[in-house]
ZAMARGU-4260 file (C-alpha; in steps of 0.2 Angstrom, whole numbers, plus 5000, padded with zeros to 4 digits):
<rodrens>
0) 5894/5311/5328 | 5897/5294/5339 | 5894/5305/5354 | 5878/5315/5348 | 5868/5300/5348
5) 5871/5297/5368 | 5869/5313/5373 | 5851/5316/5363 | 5844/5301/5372 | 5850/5307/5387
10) 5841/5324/5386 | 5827/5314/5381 | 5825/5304/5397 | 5828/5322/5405 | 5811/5329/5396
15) 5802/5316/5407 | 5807/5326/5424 | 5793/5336/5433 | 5791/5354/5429 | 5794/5367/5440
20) 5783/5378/5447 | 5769/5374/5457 | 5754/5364/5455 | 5738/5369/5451 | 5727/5370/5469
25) 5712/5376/5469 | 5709/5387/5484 | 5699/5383/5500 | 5686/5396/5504 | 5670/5396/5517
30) 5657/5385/5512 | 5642/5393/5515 | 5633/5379/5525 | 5619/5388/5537 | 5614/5397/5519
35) 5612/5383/5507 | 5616/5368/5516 | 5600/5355/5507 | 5604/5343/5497 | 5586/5344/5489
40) 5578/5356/5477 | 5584/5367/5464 | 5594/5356/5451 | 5605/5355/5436 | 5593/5351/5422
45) 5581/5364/5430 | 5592/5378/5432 | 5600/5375/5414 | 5585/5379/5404 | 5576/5393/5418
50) 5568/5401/5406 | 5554/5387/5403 | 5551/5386/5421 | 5540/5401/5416 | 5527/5393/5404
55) 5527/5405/5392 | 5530/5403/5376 | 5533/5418/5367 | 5547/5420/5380 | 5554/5404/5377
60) 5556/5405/5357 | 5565/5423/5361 | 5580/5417/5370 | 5580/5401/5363 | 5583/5414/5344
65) 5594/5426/5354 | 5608/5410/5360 | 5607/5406/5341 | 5608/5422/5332 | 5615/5435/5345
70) 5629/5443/5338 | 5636/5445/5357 | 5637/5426/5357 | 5645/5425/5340 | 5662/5437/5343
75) 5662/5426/5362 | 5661/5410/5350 | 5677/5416/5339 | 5688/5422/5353 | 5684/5406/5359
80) 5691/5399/5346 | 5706/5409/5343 | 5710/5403/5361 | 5708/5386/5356 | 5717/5389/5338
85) 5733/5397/5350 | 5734/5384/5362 | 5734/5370/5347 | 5750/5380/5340 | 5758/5378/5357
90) 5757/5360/5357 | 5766/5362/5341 | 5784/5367/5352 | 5786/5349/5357 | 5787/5343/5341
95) 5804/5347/5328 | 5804/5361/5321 | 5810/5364/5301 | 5815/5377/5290 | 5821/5377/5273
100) 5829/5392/5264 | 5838/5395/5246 | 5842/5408/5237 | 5850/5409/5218 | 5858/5427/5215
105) 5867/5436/5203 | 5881/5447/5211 | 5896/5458/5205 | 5909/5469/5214 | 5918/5485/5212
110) 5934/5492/5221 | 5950/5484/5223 | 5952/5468/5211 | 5934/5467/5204 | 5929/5454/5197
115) 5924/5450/5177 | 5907/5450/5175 | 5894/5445/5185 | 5895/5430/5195 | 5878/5418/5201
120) 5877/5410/5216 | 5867/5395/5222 | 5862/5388/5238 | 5851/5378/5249 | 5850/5373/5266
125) 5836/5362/5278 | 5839/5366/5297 | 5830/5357/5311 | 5827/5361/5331 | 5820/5351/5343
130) 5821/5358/5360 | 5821/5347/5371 | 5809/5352/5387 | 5818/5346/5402 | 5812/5358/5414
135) 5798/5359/5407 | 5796/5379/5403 | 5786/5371/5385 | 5773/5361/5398 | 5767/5374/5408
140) 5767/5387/5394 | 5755/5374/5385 | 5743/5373/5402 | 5744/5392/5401 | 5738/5392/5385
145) 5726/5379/5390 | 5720/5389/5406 | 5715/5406/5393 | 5706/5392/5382 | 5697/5387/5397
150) 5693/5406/5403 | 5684/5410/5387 | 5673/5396/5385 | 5666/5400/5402 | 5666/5419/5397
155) 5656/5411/5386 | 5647/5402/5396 | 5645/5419/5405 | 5637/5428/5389 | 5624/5413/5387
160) 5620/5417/5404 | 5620/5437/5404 | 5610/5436/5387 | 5596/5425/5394 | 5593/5434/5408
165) 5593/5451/5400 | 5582/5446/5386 | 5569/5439/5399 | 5569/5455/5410 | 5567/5465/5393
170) 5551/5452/5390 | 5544/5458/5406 | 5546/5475/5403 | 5538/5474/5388 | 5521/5464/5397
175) 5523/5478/5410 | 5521/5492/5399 | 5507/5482/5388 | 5498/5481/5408 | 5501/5500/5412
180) 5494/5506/5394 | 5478/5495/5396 | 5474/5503/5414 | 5477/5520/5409 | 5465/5517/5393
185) 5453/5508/5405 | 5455/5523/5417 | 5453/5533/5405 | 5437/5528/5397 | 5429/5529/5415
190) 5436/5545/5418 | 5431/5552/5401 | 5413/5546/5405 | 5411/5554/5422 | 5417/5571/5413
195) 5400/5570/5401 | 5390/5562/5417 | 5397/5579/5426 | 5394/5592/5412 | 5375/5585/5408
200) 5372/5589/5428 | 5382/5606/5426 | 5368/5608/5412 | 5357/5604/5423 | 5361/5616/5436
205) 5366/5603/5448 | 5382/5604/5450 | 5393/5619/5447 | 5408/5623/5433 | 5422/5616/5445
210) 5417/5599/5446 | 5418/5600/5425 | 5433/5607/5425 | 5441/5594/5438 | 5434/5578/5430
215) 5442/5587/5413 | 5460/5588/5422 | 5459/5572/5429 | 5456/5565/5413 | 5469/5577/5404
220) 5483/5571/5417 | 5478/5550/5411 | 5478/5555/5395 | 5493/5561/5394 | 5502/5547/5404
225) 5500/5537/5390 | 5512/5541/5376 | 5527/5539/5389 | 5521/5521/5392 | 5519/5517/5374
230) 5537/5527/5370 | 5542/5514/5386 | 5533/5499/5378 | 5541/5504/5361 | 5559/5506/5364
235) 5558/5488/5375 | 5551/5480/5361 | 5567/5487/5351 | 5581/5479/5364 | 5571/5463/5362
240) 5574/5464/5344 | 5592/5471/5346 | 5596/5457/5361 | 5586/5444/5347 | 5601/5448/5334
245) 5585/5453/5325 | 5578/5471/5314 | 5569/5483/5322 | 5551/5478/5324 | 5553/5461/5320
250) 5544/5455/5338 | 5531/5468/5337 | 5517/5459/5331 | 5519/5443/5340 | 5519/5451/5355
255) 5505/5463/5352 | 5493/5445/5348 | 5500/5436/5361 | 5494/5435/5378 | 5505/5436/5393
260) 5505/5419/5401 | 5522/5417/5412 | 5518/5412/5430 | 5532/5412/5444 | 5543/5394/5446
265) 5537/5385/5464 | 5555/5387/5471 | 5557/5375/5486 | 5563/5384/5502 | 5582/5385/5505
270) 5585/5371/5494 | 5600/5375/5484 | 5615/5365/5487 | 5632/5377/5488 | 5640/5365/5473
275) 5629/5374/5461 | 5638/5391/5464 | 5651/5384/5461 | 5645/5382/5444 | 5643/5400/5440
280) 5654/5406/5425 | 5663/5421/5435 | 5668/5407/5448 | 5672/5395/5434 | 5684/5411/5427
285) 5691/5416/5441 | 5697/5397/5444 | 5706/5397/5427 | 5712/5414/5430 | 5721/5403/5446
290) 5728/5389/5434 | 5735/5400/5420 | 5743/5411/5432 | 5750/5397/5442 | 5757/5389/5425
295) 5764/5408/5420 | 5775/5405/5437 | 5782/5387/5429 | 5786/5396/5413 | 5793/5411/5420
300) 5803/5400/5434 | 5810/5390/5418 | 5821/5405/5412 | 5831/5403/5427 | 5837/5384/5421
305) 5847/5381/5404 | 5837/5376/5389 | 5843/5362/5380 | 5839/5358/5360 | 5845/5344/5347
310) 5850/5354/5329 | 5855/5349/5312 | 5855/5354/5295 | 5859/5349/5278 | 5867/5360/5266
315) 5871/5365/5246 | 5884/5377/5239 | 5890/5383/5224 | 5898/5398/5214 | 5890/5394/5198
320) 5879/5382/5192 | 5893/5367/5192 | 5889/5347/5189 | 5881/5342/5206 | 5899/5334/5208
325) 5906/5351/5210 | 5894/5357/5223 | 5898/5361/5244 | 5890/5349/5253 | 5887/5350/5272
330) 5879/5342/5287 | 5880/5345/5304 | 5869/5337/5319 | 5871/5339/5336 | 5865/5344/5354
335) 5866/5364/5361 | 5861/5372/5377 | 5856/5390/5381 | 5854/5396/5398 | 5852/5415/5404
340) 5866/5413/5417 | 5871/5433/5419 | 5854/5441/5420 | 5859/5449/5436 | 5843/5443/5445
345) 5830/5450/5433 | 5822/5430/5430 | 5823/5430/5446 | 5813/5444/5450 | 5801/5439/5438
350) 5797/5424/5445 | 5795/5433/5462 | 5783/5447/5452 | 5773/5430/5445 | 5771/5422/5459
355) 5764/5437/5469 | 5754/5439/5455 | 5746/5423/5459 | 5742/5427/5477 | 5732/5443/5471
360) 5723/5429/5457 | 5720/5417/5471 | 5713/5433/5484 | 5702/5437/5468 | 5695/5419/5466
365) 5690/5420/5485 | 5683/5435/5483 | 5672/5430/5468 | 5666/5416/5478 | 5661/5426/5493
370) 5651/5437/5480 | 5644/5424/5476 | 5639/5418/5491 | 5631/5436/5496 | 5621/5439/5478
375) 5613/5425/5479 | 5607/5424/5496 | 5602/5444/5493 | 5595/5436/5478 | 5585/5424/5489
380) 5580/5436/5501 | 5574/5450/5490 | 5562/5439/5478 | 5552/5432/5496 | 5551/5450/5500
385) 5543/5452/5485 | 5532/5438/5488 | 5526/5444/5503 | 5519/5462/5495 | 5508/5453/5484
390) 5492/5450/5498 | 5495/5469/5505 | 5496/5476/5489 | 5479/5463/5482 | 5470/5471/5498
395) 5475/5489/5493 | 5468/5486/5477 | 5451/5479/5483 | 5447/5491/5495 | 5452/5507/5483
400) 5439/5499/5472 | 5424/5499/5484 | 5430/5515/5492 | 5428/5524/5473 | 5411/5515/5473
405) 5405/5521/5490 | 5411/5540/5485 | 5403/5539/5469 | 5388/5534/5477 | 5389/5548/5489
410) 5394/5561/5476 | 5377/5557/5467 | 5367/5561/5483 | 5378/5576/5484 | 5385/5571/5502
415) 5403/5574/5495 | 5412/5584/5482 | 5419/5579/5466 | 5437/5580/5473 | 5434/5566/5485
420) 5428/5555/5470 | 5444/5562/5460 | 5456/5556/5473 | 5450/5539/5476 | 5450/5536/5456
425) 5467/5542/5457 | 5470/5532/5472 | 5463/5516/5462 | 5474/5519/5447 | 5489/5519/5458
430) 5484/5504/5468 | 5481/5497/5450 | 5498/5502/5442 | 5507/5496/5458 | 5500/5478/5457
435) 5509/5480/5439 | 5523/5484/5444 | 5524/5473/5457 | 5522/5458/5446 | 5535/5463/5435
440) 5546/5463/5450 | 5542/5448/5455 | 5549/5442/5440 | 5565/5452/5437 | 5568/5444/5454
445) 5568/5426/5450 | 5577/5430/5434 | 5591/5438/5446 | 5589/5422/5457 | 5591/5409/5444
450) 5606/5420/5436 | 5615/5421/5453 | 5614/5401/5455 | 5622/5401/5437 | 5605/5399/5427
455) 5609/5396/5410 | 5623/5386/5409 | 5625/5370/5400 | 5642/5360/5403 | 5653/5360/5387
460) 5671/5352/5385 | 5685/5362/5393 | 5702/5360/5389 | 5716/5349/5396 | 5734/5349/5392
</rodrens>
């Protein structure tokens, strides 16, 4: 027992080595200076809360209710905390560890010299164990378990993000298809009145039966549009309510007696500074991916070395319930080492298998960034792309409009058949539905560009061993 004492406080000062493996690094990759190289523009506080860049408020209120109620963010919200529930349990291997035990039996034998009767049996023990972490295999299994933590609260991260953005291109679907149902109906009504101008002048003798029956077909072929755009309208209302972690039909009326009011965010030109890519959850992952790897290298590398522990335990004995003065007593304390010394090179091999597992964690980190990179600047590219259809597509609209005038002008003098009033009616719908479309686009296109510069996110506590 003299001895025990020495030796505990020396494995003690042990514990305060450095652990082996490596260190956490975060890897260099390029930085993408020519693309986004301003220190002006875009920021933090805007980017966080995109959405509201929009002015809409219908909008607003829809992703503000699907971050709180979205069943999506609630299973990402327990795994978080089972992460963070597993990583406080490994804290828990620093500390001593205590078991108790007992047992009170009644026992009797058979065979050769049997004894009388049955016999009863009491005992009771307290054991203890405290390993002492030297190397320090427990350290880095506690920043692996810290890494995982890390990883799902940028998953969740990631989910905010992927909800929001999802929830605002269902919105503008849902305006889209509210704009195509009220220029079909409009359409509509115009064409259903040039069928009943055209049959009073087939009464008339003016014209003849196939000017009726083509102002019929071209009001039959609107009219039939219609119940897909609705069906469209419909089941876009329903993922709003399914995103919304709402019933079916609970948006509906709101939206119906609401007005679209979202207008496109003045972006400033090339003004995002690289640092806030770097801010994007899948990056964010992909780096703790690198720190729980790099900490699986320390606790696989640990094996190699011994693993030392300070034991004890009391004890109590006895073949029958005796006066305590009868009872087996016994104690024991002491220092103990364990070490996987014949493994015939299979730790070994581990670590080699962990540590090439890193590399292909760190090449997937780099790769992520470089994604990154590229989907935003696509991002960037395609939405002024966009932009830059508006004018053309603004012009196409105005000039089919005064084109259908001058042929239904020309029609009425009889200068021109009714198919050359048919095709530009149909020509003006187009134009009309394709300005629809196109601002719809515009919109899906800055909800890709602020998701790609890690719109959405909102910084949270991450863990540190």
């Amino acid at each position: 027992m003299k001895h025990a004492v020495p030796v505990a406080l020396l494995l003690l000062a042990l514990a305060g080595c450095t652990a082996v493996g490596p260190e956490m690094q975060t890897p260099n990759t390029p930085e993408a200076t020519q693309l986004f190289a301003s220190d002006e523009g875009l920021e933090v506080d805007s980017l966080a809360n995109w959405w509201r860049q929009f002015n809409d408020p219908v909008l607003t209120a829809l992703i503000e209710q699907g971050l709180a109620a979205s069943p999506t963010v609630d299973a990402a919200l327990a795994r978080l905390r089972a992460a963070r529930a597993e990583r406080e349990g490994s804290e828990a291997d620093f500390y001593p560890k205590f078991t108790a035990s007992g047992a009170y039996v009644w026992e009797r034998a058979w065979g050769n010299n049997p004894s009388s009767g049955w016999n009863r049996r009491l005992s009771a023990s307290v054991d203890a164990s405290w390993e002492i972490d030297i190397f320090g295999g427990l350290r880095r299994s506690l920043e692996q378990a810290a890494a995982r933590e890390a990883r799902l609260a940028y998953s969740l991260q990631d989910v905010r993000v992927s909800l929001a953005a999802e929830i605002a291109s269902t919105y503008v679907a849902v305006r889209r298809y509210e704009g195509q149902i009220a220029i079909a109906e409009a359409n509509l009504a115009l064409q259903e009145r040039n069928v009943e101008l055209v049959k009073k002048r087939h009464v008339s003798g003016d014209v003849i039966r196939y000017d009726v029956v083509t102002a019929e077909a071209q009001a039959a072929r609107t009219r039939a549009s219609l119940p897909q755009y609705r069906k469209n309208l419909v089941d876009a209302t329903l993922k709003l309510d399914w995103l919304t972690g709402q019933a079916p039909y609970a948006h509906q009326a709101k939206i119906a007696e609401t007005q679209d009011t979202m207008h496109l965010p003045e972006l400033p030109p090339k003004a995002i500074p690289s640092e806030l890519l770097r801010r994007r959850a899948d990056i964010r992952m992909a780096e703790a991916d690198i720190a729980a790897q790099t900490a699986a290298v320390g606790v696989t590398e640990a094996e190699l070395y011994p693993k030392f522990s300070i034991g004890g335990g009391i004890g109590i004995s006895s073949p029958d319930l005796t006066p305590w003065e009868s009872y087996t007593k016994s104690i024991n304390f002491g220092p103990s080492v364990r070490w996987n010394l014949f493994s015939f090179g299979y730790w070994k091999r581990r670590v080699d298998a962990a540590k090439a597992t890193l590399d292909a964690t760190v090449a997937d980190y780099c790769n992520t960034v470089l994604d990154a990179y590229r989907e935003s600047e696509s991002a960037w590219v395609t939405y002024h792309r966009e932009i830059e259809r508006t004018v053309p597509l603004l012009d196409a609209e105005r000039f089919c409009r005064e084109a259908l005038s001058i042929a239904e002008r020309r029609y009425d003098l009889g200068d021109i058949a009714i198919d050359d009033v048919i095709t530009q009616q149909s020509l003006l719908l187009s134009a009309q539905e394709n300005i629809v479309a196109h601002r719809a686009q515009l919109f899906d296109n800055a909800i890709t560009l602020y998701r790609s510069l890690g719109g959405g996110w909102t910084d949270e506590a991450t863990p540190t061993p």
